[in-house]
FIMARFI-994763 format. One record per residue (C-alpha): x, y, z. Coordinates in steps of 0.1 Angstrom, whole numbers, plus 5000, padded with zeros to 4 digits. Each point is the difference from the previous one (the first is absolute). Example, Ala and Ser with C-alpha at 12.3 -4.5 7.8 and 13.67 -1.06 7.14 Angstrom:
<x=5123&y=4955&z=5078>
<x=5014&y=5034&z=4993>
This chain:
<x=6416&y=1197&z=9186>
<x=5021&y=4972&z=4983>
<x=4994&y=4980&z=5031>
<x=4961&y=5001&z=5003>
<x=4992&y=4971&z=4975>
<x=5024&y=4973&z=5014>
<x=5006&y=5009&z=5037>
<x=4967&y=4976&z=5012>
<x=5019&y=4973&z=4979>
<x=5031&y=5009&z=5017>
<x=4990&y=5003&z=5034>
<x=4981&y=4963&z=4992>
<x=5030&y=4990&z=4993>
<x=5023&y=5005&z=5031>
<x=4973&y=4976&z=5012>
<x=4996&y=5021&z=5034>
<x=4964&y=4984&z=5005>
<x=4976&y=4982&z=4986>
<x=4970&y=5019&z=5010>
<x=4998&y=5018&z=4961>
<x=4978&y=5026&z=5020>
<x=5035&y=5013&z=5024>
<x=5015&y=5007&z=4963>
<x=4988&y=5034&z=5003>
<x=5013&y=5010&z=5026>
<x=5037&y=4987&z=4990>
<x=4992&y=5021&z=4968>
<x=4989&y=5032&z=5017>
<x=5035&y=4995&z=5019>
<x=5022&y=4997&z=4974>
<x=4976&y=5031&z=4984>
<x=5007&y=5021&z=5030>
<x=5037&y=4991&z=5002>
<x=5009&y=5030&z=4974>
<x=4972&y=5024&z=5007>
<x=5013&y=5000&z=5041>
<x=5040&y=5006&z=4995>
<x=4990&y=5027&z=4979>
<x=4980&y=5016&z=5022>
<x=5029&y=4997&z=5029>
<x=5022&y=5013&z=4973>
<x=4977&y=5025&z=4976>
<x=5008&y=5028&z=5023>
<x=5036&y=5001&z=5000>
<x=4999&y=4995&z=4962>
<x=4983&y=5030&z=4995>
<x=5028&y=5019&z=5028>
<x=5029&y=4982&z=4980>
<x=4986&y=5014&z=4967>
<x=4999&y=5038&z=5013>
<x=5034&y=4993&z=5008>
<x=5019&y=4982&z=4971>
<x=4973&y=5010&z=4975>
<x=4973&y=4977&z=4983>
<x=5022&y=4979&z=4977>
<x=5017&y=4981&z=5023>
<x=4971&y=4991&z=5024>
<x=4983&y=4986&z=4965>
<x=5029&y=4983&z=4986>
<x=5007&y=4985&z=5035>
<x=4964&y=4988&z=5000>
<x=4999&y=4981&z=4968>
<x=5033&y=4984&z=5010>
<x=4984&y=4990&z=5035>
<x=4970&y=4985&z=4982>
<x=5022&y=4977&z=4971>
<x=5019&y=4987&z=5033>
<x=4966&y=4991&z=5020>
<x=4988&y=4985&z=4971>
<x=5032&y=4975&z=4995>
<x=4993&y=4992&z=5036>
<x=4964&y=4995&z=4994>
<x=5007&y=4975&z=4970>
<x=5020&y=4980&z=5017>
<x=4982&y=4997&z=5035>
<x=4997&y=4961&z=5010>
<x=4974&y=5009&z=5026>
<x=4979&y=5026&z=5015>
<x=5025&y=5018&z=5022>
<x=5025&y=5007&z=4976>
<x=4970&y=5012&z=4970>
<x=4990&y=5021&z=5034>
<x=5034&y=5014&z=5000>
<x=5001&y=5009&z=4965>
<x=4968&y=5019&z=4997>
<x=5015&y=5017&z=5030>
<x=5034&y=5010&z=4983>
<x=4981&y=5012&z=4973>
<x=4978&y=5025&z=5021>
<x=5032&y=5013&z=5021>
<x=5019&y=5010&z=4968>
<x=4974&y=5013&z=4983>
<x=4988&y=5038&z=5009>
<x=4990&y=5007&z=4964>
<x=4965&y=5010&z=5004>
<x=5002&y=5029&z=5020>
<x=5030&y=5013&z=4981>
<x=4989&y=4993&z=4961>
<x=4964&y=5023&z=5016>
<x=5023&y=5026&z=5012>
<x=5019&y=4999&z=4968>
<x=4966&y=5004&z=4978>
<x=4992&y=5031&z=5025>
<x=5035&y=5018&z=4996>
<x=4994&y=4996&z=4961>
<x=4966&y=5013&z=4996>
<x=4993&y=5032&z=5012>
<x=4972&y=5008&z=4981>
<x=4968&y=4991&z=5019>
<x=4978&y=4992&z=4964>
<x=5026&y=4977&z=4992>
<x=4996&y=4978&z=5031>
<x=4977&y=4975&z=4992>
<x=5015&y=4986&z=4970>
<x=5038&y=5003&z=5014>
<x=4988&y=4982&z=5030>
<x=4979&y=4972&z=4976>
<x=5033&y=4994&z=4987>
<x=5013&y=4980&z=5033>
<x=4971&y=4976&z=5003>
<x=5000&y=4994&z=4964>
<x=5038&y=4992&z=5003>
<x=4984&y=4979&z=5025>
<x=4972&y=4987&z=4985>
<x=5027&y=4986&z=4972>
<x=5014&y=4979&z=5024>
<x=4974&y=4987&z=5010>
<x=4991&y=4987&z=4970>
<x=5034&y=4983&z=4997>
<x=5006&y=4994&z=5034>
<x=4965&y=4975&z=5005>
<x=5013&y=4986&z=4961>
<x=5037&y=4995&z=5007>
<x=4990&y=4984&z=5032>
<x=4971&y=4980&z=4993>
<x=5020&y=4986&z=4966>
<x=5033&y=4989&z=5015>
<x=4989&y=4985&z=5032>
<x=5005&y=4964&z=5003>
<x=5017&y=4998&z=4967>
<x=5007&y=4964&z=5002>
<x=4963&y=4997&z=4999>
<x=4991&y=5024&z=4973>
<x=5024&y=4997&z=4976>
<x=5022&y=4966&z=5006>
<x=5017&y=4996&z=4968>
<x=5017&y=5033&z=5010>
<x=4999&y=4995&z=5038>
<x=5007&y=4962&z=5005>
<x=4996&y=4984&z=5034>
<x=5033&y=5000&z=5026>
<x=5014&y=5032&z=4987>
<x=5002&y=5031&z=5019>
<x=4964&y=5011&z=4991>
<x=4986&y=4969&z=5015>
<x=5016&y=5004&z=5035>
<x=4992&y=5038&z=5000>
<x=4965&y=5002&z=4981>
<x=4990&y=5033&z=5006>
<x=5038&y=5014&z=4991>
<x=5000&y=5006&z=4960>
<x=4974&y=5033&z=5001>
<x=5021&y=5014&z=5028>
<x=5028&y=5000&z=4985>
<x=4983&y=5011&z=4966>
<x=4992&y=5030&z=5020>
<x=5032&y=5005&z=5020>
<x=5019&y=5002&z=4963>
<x=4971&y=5029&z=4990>
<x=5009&y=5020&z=5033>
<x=5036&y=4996&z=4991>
<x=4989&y=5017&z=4970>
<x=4989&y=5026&z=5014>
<x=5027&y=5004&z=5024>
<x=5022&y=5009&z=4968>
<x=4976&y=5020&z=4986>
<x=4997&y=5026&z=5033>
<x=5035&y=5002&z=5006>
<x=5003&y=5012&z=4961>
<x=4970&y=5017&z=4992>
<x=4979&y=5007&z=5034>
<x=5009&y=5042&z=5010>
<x=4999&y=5010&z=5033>
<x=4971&y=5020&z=5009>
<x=5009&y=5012&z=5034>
<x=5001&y=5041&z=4998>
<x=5031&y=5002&z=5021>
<x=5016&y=4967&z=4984>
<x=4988&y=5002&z=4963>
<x=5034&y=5023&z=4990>
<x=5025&y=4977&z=5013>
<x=5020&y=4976&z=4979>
<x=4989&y=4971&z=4993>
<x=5024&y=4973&z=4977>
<x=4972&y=4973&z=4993>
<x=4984&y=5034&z=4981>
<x=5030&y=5004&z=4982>
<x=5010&y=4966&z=4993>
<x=4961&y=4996&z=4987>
<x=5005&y=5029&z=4978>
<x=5036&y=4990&z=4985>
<x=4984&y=4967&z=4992>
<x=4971&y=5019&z=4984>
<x=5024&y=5021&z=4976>
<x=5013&y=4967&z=4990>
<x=4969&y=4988&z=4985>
<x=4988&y=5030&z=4990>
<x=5007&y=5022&z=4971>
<x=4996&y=5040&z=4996>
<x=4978&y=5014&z=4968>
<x=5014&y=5030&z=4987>
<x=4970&y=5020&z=5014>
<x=5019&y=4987&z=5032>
<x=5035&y=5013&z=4994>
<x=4987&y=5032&z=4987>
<x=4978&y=5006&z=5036>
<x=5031&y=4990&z=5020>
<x=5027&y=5023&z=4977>
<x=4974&y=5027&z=5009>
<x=5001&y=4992&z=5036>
<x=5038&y=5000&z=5002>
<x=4999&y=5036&z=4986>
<x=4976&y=5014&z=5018>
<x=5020&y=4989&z=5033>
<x=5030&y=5018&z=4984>
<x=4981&y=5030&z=4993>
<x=4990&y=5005&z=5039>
<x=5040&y=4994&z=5009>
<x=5009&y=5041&z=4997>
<x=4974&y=5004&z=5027>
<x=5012&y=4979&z=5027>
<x=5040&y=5005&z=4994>
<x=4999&y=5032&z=5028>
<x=4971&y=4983&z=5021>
<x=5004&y=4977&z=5030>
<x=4988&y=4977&z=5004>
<x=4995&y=4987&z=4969>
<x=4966&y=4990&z=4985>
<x=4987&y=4965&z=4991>
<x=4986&y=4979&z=4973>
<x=4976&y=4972&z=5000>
<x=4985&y=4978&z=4970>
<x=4979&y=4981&z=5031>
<x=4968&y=5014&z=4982>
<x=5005&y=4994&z=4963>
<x=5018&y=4970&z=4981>
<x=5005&y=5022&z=4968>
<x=5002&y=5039&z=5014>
<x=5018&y=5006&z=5031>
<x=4982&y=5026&z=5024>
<x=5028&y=5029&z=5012>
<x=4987&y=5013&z=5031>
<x=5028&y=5024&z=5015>
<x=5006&y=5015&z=5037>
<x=5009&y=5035&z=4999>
<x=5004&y=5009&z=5038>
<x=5027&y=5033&z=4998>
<x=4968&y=5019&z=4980>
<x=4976&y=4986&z=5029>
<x=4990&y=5030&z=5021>
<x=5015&y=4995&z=5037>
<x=4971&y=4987&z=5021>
<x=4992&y=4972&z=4972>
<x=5004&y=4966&z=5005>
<x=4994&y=4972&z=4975>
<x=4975&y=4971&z=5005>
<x=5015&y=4974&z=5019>
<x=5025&y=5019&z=5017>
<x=5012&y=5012&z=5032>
<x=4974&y=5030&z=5001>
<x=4975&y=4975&z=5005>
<x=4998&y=4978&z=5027>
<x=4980&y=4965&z=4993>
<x=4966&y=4995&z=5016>
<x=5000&y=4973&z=5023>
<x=4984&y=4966&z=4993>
<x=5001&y=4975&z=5029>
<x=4987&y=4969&z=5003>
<x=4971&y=5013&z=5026>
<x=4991&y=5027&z=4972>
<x=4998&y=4979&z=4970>
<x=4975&y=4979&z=5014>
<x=4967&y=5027&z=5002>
<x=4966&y=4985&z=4999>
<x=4992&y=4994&z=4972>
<x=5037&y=4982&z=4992>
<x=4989&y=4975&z=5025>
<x=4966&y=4996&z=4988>
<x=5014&y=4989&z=4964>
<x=5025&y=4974&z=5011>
<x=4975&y=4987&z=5026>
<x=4977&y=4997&z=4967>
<x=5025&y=4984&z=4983>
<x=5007&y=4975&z=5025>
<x=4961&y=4988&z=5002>
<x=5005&y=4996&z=4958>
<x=5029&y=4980&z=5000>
<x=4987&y=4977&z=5029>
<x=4969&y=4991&z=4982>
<x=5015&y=5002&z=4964>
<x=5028&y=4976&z=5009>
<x=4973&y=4979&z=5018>
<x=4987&y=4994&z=4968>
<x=5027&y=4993&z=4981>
<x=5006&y=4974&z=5024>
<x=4967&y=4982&z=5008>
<x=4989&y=5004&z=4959>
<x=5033&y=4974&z=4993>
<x=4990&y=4974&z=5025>
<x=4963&y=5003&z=4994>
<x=5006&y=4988&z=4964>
<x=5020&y=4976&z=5013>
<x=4983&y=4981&z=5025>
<x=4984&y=4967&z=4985>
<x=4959&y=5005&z=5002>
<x=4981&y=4985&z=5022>
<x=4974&y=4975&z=5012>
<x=4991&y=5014&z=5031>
<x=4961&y=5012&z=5005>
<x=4992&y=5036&z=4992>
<x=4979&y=5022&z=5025>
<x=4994&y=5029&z=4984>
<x=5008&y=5030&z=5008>
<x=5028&y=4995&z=5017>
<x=5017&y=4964&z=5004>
<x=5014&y=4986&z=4972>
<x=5034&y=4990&z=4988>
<x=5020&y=4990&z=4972>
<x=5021&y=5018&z=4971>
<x=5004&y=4996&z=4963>
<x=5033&y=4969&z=5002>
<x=5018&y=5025&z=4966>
<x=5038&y=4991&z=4995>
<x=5024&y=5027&z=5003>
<x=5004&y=5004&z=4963>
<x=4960&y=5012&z=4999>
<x=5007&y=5021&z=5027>
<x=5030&y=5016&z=4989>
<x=4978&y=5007&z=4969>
<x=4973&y=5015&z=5016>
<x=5020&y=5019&z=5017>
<x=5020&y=5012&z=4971>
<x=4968&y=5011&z=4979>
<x=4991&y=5020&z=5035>
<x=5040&y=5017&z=4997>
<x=4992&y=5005&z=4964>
<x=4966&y=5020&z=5011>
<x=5011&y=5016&z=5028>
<x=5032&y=5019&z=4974>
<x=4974&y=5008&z=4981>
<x=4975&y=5015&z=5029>
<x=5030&y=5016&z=5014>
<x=5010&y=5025&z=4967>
<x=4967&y=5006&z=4983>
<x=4977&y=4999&z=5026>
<x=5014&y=5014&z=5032>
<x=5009&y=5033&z=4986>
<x=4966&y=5010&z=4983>
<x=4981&y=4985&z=5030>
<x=5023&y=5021&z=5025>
<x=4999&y=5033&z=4985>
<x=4954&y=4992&z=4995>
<x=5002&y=4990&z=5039>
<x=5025&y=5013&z=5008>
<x=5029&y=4982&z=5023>
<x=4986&y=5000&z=5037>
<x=4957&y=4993&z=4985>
<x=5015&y=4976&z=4977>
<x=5021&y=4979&z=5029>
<x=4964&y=5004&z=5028>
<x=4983&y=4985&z=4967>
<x=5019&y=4967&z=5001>
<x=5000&y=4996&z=5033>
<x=4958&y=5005&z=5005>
<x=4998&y=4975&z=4975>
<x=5030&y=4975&z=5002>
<x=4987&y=4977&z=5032>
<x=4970&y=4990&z=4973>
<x=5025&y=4985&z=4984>
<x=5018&y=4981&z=5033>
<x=4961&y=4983&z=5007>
<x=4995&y=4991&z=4970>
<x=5035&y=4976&z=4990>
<x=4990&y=4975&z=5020>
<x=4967&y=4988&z=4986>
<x=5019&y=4997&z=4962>
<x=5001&y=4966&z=5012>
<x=4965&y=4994&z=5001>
<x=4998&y=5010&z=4963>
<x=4991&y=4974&z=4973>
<x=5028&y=4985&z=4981>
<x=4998&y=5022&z=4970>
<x=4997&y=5031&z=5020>
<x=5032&y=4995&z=5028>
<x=5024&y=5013&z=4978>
<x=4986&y=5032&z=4983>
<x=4988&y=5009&z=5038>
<x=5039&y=4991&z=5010>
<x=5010&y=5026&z=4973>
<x=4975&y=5028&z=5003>
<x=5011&y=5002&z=5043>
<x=5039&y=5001&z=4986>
<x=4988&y=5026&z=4980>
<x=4984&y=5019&z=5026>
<x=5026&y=4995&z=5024>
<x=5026&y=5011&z=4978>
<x=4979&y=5031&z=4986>
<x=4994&y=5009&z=5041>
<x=5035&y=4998&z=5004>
<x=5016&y=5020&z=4971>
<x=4976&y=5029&z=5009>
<x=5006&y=5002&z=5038>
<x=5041&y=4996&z=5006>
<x=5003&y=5025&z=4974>
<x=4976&y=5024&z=5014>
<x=5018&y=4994&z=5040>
<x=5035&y=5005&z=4987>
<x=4983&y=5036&z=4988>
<x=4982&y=5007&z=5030>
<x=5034&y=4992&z=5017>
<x=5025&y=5020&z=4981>
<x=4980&y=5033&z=4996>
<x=4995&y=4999&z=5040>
<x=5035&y=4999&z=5002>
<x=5017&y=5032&z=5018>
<x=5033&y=5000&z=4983>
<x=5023&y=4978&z=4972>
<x=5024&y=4995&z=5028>
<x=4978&y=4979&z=5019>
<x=4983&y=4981&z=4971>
<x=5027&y=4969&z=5004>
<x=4991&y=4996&z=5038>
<x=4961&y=5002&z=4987>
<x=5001&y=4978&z=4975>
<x=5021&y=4974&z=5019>
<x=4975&y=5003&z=5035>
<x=4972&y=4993&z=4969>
<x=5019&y=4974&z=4983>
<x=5003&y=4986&z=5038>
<x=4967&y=5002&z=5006>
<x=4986&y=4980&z=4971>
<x=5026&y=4978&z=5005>
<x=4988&y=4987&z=5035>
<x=4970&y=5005&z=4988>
<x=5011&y=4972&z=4970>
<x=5016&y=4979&z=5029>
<x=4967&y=4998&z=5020>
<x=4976&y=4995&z=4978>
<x=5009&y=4968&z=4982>
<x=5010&y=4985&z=5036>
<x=4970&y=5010&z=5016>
<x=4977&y=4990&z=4974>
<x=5018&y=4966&z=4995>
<x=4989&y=4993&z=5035>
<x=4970&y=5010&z=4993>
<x=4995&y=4984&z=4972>
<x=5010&y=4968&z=5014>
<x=4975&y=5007&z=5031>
<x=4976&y=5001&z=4977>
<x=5004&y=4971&z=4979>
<x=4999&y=4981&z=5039>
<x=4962&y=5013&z=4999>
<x=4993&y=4996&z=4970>
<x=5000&y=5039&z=4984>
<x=5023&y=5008&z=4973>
<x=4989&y=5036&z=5000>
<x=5008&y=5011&z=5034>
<x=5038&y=5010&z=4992>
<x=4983&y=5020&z=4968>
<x=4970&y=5017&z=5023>
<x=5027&y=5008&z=5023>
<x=5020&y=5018&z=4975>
<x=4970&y=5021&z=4987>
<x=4995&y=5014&z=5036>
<x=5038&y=5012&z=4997>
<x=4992&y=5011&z=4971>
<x=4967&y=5019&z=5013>
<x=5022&y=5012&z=5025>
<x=5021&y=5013&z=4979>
<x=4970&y=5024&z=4980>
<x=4989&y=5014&z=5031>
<x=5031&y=5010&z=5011>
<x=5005&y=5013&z=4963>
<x=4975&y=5029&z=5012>
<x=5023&y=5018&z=5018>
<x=5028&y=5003&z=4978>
<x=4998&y=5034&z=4980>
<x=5012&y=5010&z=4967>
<x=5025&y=5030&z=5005>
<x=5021&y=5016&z=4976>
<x=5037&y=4992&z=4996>
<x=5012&y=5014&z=5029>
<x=5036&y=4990&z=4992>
<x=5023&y=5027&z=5001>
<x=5025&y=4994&z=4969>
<x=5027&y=5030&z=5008>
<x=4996&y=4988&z=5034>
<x=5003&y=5033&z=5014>
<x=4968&y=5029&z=5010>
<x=4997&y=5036&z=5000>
<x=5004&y=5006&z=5041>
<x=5036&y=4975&z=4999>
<x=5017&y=5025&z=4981>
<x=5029&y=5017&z=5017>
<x=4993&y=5035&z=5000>
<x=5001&y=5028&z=4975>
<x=5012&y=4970&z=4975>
<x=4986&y=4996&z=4961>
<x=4990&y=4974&z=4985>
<x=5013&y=4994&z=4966>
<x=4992&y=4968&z=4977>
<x=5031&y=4991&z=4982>
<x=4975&y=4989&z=4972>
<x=4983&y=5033&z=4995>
<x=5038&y=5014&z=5001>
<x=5005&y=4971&z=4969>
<x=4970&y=5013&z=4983>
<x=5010&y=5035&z=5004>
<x=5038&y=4993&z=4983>
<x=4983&y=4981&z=4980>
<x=4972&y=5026&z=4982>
<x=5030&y=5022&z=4997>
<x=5015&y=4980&z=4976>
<x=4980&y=5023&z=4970>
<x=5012&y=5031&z=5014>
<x=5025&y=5021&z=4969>
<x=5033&y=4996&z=5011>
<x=5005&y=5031&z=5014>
<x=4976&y=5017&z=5019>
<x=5002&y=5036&z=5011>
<x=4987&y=5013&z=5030>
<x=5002&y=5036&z=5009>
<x=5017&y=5003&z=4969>
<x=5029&y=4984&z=5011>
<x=5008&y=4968&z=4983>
<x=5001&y=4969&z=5016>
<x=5011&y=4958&z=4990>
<x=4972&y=4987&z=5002>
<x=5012&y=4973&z=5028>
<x=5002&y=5028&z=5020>
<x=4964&y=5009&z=4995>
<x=4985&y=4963&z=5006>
<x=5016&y=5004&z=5036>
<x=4988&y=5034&z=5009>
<x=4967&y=4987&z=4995>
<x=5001&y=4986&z=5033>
């Protein structure tokens, strides 16, 4: 996003051409550049992350992206800014994975819409700093020379300041996964991890316990100690965890000697895992969804890109025949369009918490998403004729269409990334979903600002500057209809991962968490109990139970 205010002036000034109508379609290339490599490598992202777990993939990512940023800064001409964007898009496989990670976090299908409202409005913050750090620093020696005087670095490398600006926050966040980020991978999330460890040593430096504190973890010291007695004869031993509470520590215990013969716990051998290929996660209506997604993000990203040079381009002189052929932009600097585009960021956060949520659970997720689409091409025929507008009235018609761009958008990526994860067969495959969908709208990112930069340019050669937006609204029409076959099912994923017939037979199932809750309720039983008027310890009573 950071790119969008400055990368006409950029490409302008490689000085590739003349022709200021072929500028497009050098800034539709260096566009697609990122959107494409991650495409080629979404996919084996999402396989990596099913692998080595989620943290890695993302921390790996926002590495990837600081480096192709550096590169970007620095590019003297088009192939090497091509070569950047292209780094950046290779490294970076977060988009699949940090979806994945929201689903194996929410489980609760009510909680969906805000938990997945959270991403884009992560989102939506950068793009109101992205558009604002880049349309600020660029050309520094020109906005700010006192600071920035002329022969320095900043004047041989013009565009290189808000890259690096933004390579230094990445790095930030770099540190900040590898301390604080938990892995979120169900087969992964229990193994050690040091940066986890080193992020909470440095925490108990800087933070100090209230005596309310002490007194909680004294308490949770002797209640371990109190359990010891019933494990000293019992192999193999039970386990701990304080993974669910900061203050409390859960106890859940194993007891598998008192387990009657033919019982198994979950997760064991007695079970045997139901199989989840590649073929098998991709059902119907899996396909339908990412294919949805991949006619959003071409038009969405076609926007993003055309709305920049279209405030750019100088007006013109040229005579109007209405309806169709005219030509001509709004000639804004990149400062006013970073603004702009920064008030739209600041919107869109907005949109994204307060009024996704109520407007999915009125609508509902898959009405809500056929909504935006039946009436988003208005939108796509309209943009063009803002420059028709009087004077006075150009700019509060720019910002009413960023408004209803970025309202269209907040409420339909949030309702597809729904759609897509409860039509999901199985957790195990979600990574390898998520990644083939993050692939998807990636190409779909990579096409659409090259294809419309042609077409944009063809039609500024005949004299149209709204055939490159009417060509996006029949994507975008496209994109509704096929929205009519996609179906709203109920989260099919299966989160033991096992069913009813894959049981080995004359095996039990047995929930080590109803076993907790059982030890657990027992804890107000007298000490001793008698049964058949034989007295008993009480330890012995909580495992007869079973």
């Amino acid at each position: 996003m950071s790119i969008f205010p400055y990368v006409y002036y950029m490409i302008r000034s490689f000085k590739i051409t003349s022709d200021t109508r072929q500028i497009a379609v050098y800034a539709g290339l260096v566009t697609s550049a990122f959107a494409f490599t991650e495409f080629l490598s979404g996919v084996a992202w999402g396989r990596i992350s099913d692998k080595v777990g989620r943290k890695p993939v993302l921390i790996a990512g926002l590495a990837g992206t600081a480096l192709s940023m550096l590169v970007f800064g620095f590019a003297p001409n088009l192939p090497v800014a091509l070569v950047g964007r292209a780094l950046g898009g290779f490294l970076n496989g977060n988009q699949g994975v940090i979806a994945t990670t929201v689903a194996e976090i929410v489980t609760v299908k009510e909680h969906q819409p805000l938990a997945y409202s959270i991403m884009p409005f992560v989102w939506c913050l950068g793009s109101i700093l992205g558009p604002t750090i880049g349309g600020a620093l660029a050309q520094p020696c020109e906005s700010f020379p006192t600071l920035f005087p002329r022969g320095t670095l900043f004047d041989q490398f013009p565009f290189l300041l808000p890259n690096i600006v933004c390579a230094v926050v990445l790095a930030l966040g770099v540190v900040v996964g590898v301390l604080f980020l938990e892995e979120t991978h169900e087969e992964l999330k229990s193994r050690r991890d040091f940066g986890i460890e080193a992020g909470r040593w440095l925490l108990g430096h800087f933070q100090t316990k209230s005596a309310d504190q002490i007194i909680v973890d004294k308490a949770g010291e002797a209640n371990l100690q109190e359990h010891f007695p019933l494990l000293e004869d019992e192999e193999p031993p039970g386990y701990r965890t304080t993974e669910n509470s900061p203050c409390q520590p859960s106890t859940p215990f194993r007891y598998p000697n008192t387990l009657p013969a033919n019982a198994k716990m979950k997760g064991g051998k007695g079970f045997k895992s139901k199989p989840r290929g590649v073929r098998k996660a991709f059902t119907k209506q899996v396909i339908l969804n990412i294919a949805g997604v991949g006619l959003l993000a071409y038009h969405s990203i076609s926007f993003d890109q055309l709305m920049p040079v279209f405030l750019s381009e100088p007006s013109s002189t040229e005579p109007i025949s209405l309806p169709f052929r005219f030509t001509g932009g709004f000639g804004l600097s990149s400062k006013t369009i970073g603004f702009m585009l920064s008030v739209q960021g600041v919107y869109s956060m907005l949109a994204q918490v307060c009024l996704f949520p109520l407007a999915s659970r009125y609508f509902g997720n898959l009405k809500l998403f056929r909504l935006i689409l039946m009436t988003w091409p208005l939108l796509y025929i309209l943009v063009p004729y803002l420059v028709l507008l009087p004077q006075r009235l150009q700019m509060p018609g720019i910002y009413l269409c960023l408004l209803w761009k970025i309202t269209a958008q907040c409420f339909s990526f949030p309702s597809n990334a729904i759609l897509l994860r409860n039509s999901a067969p199985s957790l195990l495959v979600l990574g390898v979903i998520n990644g083939a969908s993050a692939s998807t709208a990636s190409l779909a990112r990579a096409l659409g600002p090259s294809v419309n930069g042609l077409i944009h340019s063809w039609g500024l050669e005949i004299g149209s500057t709204g055939v490159a937006w009417w060509a996006c609204g029949v994507v975008c029409l496209g994109g509704a209809l096929e929205s009519l076959w996609i179906e709203e099912v109920e989260d099919q994923i299966d989160y033991a991962d096992v069913e009813d017939e894959e049981r080995l037979p004359d095996e039990a199932l047995i929930d080590p968490l109803a076993i907790d809750a059982a030890i657990n309720a027992t804890r107000d039983l007298p000490p001793r109990v008698e049964e058949g008027g034989v007295q008993i310890p009480t330890s012995d009573s909580k495992l007869k139970l079973f």
